[in-house]
C-alpha positions in Angstrom: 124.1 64.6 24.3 127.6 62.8 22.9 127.9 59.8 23.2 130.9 59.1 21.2 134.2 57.2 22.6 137.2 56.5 21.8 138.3 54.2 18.5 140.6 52.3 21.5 141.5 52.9 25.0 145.5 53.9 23.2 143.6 56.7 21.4 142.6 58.3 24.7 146.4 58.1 25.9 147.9 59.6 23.1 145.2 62.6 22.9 146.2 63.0 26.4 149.6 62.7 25.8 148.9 65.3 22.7 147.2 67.4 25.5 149.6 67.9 27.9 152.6 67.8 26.0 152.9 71.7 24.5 154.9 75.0 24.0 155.3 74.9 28.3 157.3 71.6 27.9 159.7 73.5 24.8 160.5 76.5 26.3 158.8 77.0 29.9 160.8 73.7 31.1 164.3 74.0 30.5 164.3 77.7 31.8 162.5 76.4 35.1 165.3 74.0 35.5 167.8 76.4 34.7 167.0 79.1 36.8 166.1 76.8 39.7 168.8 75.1 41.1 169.6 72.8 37.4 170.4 69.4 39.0 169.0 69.8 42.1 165.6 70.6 40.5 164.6 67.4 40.4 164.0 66.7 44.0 160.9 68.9 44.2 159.7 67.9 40.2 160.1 64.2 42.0 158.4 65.0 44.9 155.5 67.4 42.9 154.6 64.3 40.3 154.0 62.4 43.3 152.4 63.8 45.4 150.6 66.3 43.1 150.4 65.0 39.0 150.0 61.3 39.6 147.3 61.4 42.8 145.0 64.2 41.1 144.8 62.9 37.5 143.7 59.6 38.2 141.3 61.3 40.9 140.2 63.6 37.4 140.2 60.5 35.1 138.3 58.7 37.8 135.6 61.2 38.3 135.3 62.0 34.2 135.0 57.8 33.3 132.2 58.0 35.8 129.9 60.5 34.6 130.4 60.3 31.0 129.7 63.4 30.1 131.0 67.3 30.4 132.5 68.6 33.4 129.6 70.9 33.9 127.1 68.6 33.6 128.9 66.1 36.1 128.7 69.8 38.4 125.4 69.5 38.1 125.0 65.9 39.0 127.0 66.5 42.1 125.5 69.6 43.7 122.7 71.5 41.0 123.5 75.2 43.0 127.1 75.1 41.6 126.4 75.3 37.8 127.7 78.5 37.6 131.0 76.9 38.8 130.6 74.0 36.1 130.5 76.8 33.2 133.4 79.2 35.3 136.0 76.0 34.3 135.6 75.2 30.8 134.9 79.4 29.9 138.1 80.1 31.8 139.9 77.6 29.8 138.6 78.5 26.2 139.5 82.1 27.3 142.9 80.3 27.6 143.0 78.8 24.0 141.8 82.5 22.4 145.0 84.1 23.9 147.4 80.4 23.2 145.8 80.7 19.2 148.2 83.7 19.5 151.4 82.1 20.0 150.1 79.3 17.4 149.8 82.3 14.9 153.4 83.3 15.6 154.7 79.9 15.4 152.8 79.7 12.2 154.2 82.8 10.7 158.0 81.2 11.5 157.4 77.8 10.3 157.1 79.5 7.0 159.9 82.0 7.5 162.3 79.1 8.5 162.8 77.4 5.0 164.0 80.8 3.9 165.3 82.0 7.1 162.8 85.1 6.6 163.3 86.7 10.2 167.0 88.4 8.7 170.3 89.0 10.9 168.9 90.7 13.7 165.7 88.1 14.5 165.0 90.4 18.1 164.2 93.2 15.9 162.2 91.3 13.0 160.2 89.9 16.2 159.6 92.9 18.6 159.8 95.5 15.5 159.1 93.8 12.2 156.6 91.6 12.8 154.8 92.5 16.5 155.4 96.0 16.5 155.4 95.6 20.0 154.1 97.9 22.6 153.6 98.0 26.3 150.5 100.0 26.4 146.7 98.9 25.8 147.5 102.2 22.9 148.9 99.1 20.8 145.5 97.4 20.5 144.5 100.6 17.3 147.5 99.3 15.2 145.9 96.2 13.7 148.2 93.5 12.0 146.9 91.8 9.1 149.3 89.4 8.7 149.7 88.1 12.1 145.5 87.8 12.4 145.5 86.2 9.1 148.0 83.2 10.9 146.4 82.8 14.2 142.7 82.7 12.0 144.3 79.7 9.8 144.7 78.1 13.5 141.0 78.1 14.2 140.1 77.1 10.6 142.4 74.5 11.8 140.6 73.3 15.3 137.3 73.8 13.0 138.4 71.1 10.5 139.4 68.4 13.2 137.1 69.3 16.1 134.1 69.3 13.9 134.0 65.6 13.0 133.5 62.8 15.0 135.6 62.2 18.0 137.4 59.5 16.3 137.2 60.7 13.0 138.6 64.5 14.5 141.1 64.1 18.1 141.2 60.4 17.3 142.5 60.2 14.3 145.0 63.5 14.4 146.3 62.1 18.2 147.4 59.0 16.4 149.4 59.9 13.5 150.4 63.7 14.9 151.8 62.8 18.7 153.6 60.1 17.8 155.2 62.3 14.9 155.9 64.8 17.6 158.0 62.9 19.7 159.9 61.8 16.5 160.7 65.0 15.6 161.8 66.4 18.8 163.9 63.4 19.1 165.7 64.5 15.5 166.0 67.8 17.0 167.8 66.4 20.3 169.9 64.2 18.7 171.4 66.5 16.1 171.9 69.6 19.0 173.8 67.0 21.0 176.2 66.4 18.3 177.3 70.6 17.6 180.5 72.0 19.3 179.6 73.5 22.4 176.8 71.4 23.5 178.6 69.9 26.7 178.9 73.5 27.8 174.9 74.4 27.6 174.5 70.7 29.4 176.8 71.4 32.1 175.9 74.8 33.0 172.0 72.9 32.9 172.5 70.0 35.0 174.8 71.7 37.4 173.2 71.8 41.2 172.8 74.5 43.4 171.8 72.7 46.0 171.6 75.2 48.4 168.3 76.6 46.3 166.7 73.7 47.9 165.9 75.6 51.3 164.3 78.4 49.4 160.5 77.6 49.0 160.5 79.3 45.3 162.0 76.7 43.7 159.2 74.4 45.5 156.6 76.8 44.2 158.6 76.3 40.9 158.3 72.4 40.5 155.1 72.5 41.6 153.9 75.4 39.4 155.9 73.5 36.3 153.7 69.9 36.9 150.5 71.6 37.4 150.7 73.7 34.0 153.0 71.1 32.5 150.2 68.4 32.6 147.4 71.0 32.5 146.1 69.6 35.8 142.3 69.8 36.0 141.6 72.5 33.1 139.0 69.7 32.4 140.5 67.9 29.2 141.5 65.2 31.3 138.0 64.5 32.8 136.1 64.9 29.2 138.8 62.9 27.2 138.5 60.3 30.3 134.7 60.3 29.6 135.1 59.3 26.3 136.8 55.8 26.8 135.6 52.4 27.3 134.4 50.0 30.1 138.0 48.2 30.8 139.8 51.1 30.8 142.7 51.0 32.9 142.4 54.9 34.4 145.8 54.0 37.5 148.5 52.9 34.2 146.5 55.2 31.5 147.6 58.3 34.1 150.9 57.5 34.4 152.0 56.6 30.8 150.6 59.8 30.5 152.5 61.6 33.2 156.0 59.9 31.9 155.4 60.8 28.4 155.0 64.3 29.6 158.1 64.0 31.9 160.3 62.4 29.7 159.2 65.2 26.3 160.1 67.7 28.8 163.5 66.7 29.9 164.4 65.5 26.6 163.3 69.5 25.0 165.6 70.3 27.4 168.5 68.8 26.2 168.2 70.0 23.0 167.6 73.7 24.1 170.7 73.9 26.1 172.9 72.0 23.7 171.6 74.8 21.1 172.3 77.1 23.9 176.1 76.1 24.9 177.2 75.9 20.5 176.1 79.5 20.6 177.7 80.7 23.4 180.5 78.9 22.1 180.1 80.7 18.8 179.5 84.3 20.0 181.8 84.1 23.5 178.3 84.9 25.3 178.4 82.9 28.8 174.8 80.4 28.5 173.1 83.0 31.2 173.0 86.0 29.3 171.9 83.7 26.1 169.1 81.9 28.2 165.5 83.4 28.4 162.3 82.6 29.2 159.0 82.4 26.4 158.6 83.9 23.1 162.0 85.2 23.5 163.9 81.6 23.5 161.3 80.2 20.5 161.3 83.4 18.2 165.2 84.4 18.8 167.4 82.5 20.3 166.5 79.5 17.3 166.2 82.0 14.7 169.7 82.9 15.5 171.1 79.3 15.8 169.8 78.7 12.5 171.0 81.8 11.2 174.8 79.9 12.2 174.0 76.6 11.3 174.1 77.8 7.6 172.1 75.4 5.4 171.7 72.9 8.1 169.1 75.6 9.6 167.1 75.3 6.7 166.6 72.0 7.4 166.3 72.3 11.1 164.5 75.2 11.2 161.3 73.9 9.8 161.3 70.6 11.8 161.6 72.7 15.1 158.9 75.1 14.5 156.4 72.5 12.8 157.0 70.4 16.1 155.9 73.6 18.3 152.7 74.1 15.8 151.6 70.5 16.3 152.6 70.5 20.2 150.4 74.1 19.9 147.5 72.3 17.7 146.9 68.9 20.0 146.8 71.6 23.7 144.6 73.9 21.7 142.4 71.0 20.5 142.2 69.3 24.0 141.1 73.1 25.9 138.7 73.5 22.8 136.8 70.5 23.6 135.9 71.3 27.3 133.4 73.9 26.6 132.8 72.7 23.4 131.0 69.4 25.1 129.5 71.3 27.5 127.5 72.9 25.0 126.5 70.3 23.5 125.4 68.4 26.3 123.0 71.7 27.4 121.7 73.0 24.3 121.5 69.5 22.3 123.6 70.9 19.3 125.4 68.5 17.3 129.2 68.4 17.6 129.5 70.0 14.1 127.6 72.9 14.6 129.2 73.9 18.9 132.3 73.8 17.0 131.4 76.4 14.9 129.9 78.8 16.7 133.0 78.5 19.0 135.9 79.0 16.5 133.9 81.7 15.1 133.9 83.6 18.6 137.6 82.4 19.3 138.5 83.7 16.3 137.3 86.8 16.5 137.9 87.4 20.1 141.5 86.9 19.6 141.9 89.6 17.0 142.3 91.5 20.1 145.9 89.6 20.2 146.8 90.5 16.7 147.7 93.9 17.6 150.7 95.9 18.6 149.4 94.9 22.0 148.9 91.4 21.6 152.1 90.3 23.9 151.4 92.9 26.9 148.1 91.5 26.6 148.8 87.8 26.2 151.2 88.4 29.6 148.5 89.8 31.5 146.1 87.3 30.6 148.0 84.3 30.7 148.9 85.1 34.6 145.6 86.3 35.4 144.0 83.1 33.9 146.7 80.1 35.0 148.4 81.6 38.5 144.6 82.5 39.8 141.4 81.2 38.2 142.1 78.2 37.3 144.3 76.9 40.4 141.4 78.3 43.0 138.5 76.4 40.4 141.0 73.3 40.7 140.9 73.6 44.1 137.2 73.7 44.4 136.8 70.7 41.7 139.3 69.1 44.4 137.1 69.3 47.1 133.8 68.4 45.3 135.7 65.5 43.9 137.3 63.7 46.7 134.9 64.8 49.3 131.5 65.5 47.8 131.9 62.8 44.9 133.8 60.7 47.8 137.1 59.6 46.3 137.2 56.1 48.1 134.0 55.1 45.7 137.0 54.6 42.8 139.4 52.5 44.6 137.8 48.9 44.4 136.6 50.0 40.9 139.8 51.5 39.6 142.3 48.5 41.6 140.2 45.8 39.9 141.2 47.2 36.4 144.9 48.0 37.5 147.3 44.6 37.2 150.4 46.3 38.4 149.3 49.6 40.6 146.6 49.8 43.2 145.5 52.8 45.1 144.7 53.1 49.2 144.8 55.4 51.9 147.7 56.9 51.1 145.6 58.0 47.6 142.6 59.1 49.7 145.0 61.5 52.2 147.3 63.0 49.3 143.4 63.9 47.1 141.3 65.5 50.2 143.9 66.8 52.3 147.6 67.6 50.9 146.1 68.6 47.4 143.9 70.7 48.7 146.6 72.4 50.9 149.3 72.7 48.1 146.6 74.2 45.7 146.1 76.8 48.1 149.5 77.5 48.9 150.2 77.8 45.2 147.1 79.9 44.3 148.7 82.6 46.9 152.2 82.4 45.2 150.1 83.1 41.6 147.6 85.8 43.4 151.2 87.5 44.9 153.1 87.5 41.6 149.8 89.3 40.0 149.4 92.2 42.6 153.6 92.8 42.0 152.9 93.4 38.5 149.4 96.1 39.4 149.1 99.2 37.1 145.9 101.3 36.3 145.9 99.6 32.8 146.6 95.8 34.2 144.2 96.6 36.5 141.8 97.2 34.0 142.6 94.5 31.4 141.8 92.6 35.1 138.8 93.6 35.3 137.5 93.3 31.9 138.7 89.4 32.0 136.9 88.9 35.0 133.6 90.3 33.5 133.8 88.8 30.0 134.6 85.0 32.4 131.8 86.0 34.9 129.1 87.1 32.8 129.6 84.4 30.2 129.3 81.5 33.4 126.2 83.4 33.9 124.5 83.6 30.5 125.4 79.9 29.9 124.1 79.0 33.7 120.7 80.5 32.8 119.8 80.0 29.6 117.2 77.2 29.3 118.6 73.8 28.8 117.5 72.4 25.4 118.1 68.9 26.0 116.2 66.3 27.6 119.0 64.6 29.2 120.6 67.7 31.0 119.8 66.6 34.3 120.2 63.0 33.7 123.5 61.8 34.5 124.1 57.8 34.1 127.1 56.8 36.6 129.4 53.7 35.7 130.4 53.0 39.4 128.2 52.0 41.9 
């Protein structure tokens, strides 16, 4: 069993912060704004960090500082029956970081493409033709692509090299110098899109509220959606990092220096992507809504193209905005990585060095599946199959096992006696075992709708394989004879 902890209780907030901060905050943020009422927006993001994001991580953080050890050994602690649960988590999420090593791979490819500007004139077809050779069948998964597998493999090596040290040695010491950096960067970025011709218009078509959207309940789902995958909201890197840290830790101000960071990175991306936006619709006469788009498309080219304009300025910028989405990419890779990795550990008594391993070696060679022509059809199907259903219905039972089964009121006196400035009450306890639980639900449906809309025979079977590989795995792992001693010993820090 680990029993390593953090360097210092600022190490576990930055690796947080390097955890939740990612490509969603880049590119999946200003387009959620955008496209859902701009201004007005901010009512429900308000209204979803409190009474969603700030409420359920310290609930998380709570729980994690507790046990001290994986989330699926905590499972265990709480109710033994539901192992198979406490593996269905942390496999669900690694299956997560196999398909987001793809992206990394791409972003990798076009941080070294930038200081030549690589991707030519036309970056759409260097992207969809050139590089992916993209297709919309499963047919695309015969035409291998060595170059792209080559990138996303260097991304593993990559988690190998930190993850397989010690935790302060690994995540410690990459959180402190790398997130920091981030922010720094992204900051550059901002500040240099604000100053181009044009930028006022991007801003103002951002900002401008449509508040009429606010009686629609999609743009609720929206804000919601955005702060749950935004902060990655119980996909268990919260609870192991929070097992890591120290006695005094102070889990109520920890969580939300942690939720601003993530707030403010987003809102701040998004001035820089619509100030990029509004200089090229300036340039190219192109109103901002037929220039704005959502994913890979807005990363891989609408930048390529601005720094195809911005002459040898985009040689400069170029670099600095991809290498910010690689490290962004790295620290949410790192932080999912860890959540099975642990868990192993804590089961099979393997040493940190040698669970990292044998994982990057099956992530790496799982997600070869991705470095085909059909790696974006399947990376769609996945990522929605994976974040709008598994994962929000497990949150929703790790919910319920955590304020009710764990009883949440145990971390109040605990948690208010380390908290100089906040303290938690019954308004805490109703908002963790009642409204959670109900806007979880209401959310999963939205995700479980949006995944029938998109039903084919082949989605349906790319379905059913992910279900299989994430149920039969949660089984293996369930029954396989502990190795350690400790397994079903669990120390608790509050009485």
């Amino acid at each position: 069993m680990s029993n390593e902890k953090w360097g210092s209780n600022i190490a576990f907030v930055l690796a947080m912060i390097g955890s939740a901060v990612g490509l969603g905050n880049i590119w999946r943020y200003p387009y959620v704004l955008y496209s859902n009422g701009g201004g007005a927006f901010y009512i429900p993001y308000l209204v979803a960090v409190l009474t969603l994001a700030i409420p359920f991580l310290i609930l998380e953080y709570g729980v994690g500082y507790n046990y001290q050890s994986s989330f699926t050994k905590a499972i265990i602690k709480l109710k033994p029956k539901l192992e198979i649960y406490g593996w269905i988590l942390p496999v669900v999420v690694f299956i997560m970081t196999v398909y987001y090593s793809t992206i990394m791979g791409w972003d990798g490819i076009y941080l070294v493409l930038s200081f030549f500007k690589g991707w030519g004139a036309d970056p759409n077809t260097f992207l969809n033709v050139n590089l992916l050779q993209a297709t919309d069948s499963l047919s695309g998964v015969f035409n291998f692509i060595p170059f792209i597998a080559i990138f996303m493999l260097v991304g593993w090596f990559i988690v190998w090299f930190i993850s397989h040290k010690s935790l302060n040695e690994g995540l410690g010491r990459v959180c402190k110098i790398f997130v920091p950096l981030l922010f720094v960067v992204m900051f550059v970025i901002v500040i240099f899109s604000l100053t181009l011709p044009g930028a006022l218009i991007g801003l103002t078509v951002l900002f401008n509220p449509n508040w009429s959207l606010l009686w629609h309940f999609d743009i609720w789902m929206a804000a919601f959606g955005q702060i749950f995958f935004s902060l990655s909201l119980g996909m268990g890197a919260g609870f192991t990092y929070a097992s890591y840290t120290h006695d005094d830790i102070d889990i109520v101000s920890s969580g939300l220096k942690i939720i601003f960071a993530n707030c403010a990175f987003e809102n701040i991306a998004a001035l820089g992507v619509f100030s990029i936006l509004g200089y090229m619709s300036l340039q190219s006469g192109t109103p901002v809504s037929e220039i704005v788009s959502q994913g890979t498309t807005l990363i891989f080219v609408a930048y390529p193209q601005v720094f195809n304009i911005l002459g040898t300025i985009g040689l400069v910028l170029g670099p600095l905005f991809f290498f910010t989405v690689y490290i962004a990419g790295i620290t949410s890779m790192l932080s999912s990585f860890e959540v099975l990795s642990i868990s192993i550990q804590n089961k099979f008594a393997l040493s940190r060095d040698k669970a990292t391993l044998m994982l990057c070696v099956v992530g790496g060679i799982s997600s070869m599946v991705y470095a085909t022509s059909a790696g974006g059809y399947l990376l769609g199907i996945a990522d929605i199959f994976v974040n709008n259903v598994v994962v929000i219905f497990s949150v929703f039972i790790e919910c319920i096992l955590f304020a009710w089964i764990f009883k949440a009121e145990r971390l109040i006196d605990f948690m208010n006696g380390r908290s100089k400035n906040f303290k938690l009450g019954r308004l805490w306890l109703l908002q963790v075992k009642y409204i959670i639980p109900i806007l979880l639900i209401v959310i999963w449906f939205g995700g479980l709708y949006e995944l029938i809309a998109m039903k084919t025979t082949e989605s349906v079977m790319i379905l059913i394989v992910l279900t299989l590989i994430l149920i039969i795995s949660s089984v293996i792992f369930t029954l396989l004879p502990a190795k350690s001693e400790d397994w079903f010993k669990t120390e608790e820090r509050i009485d």
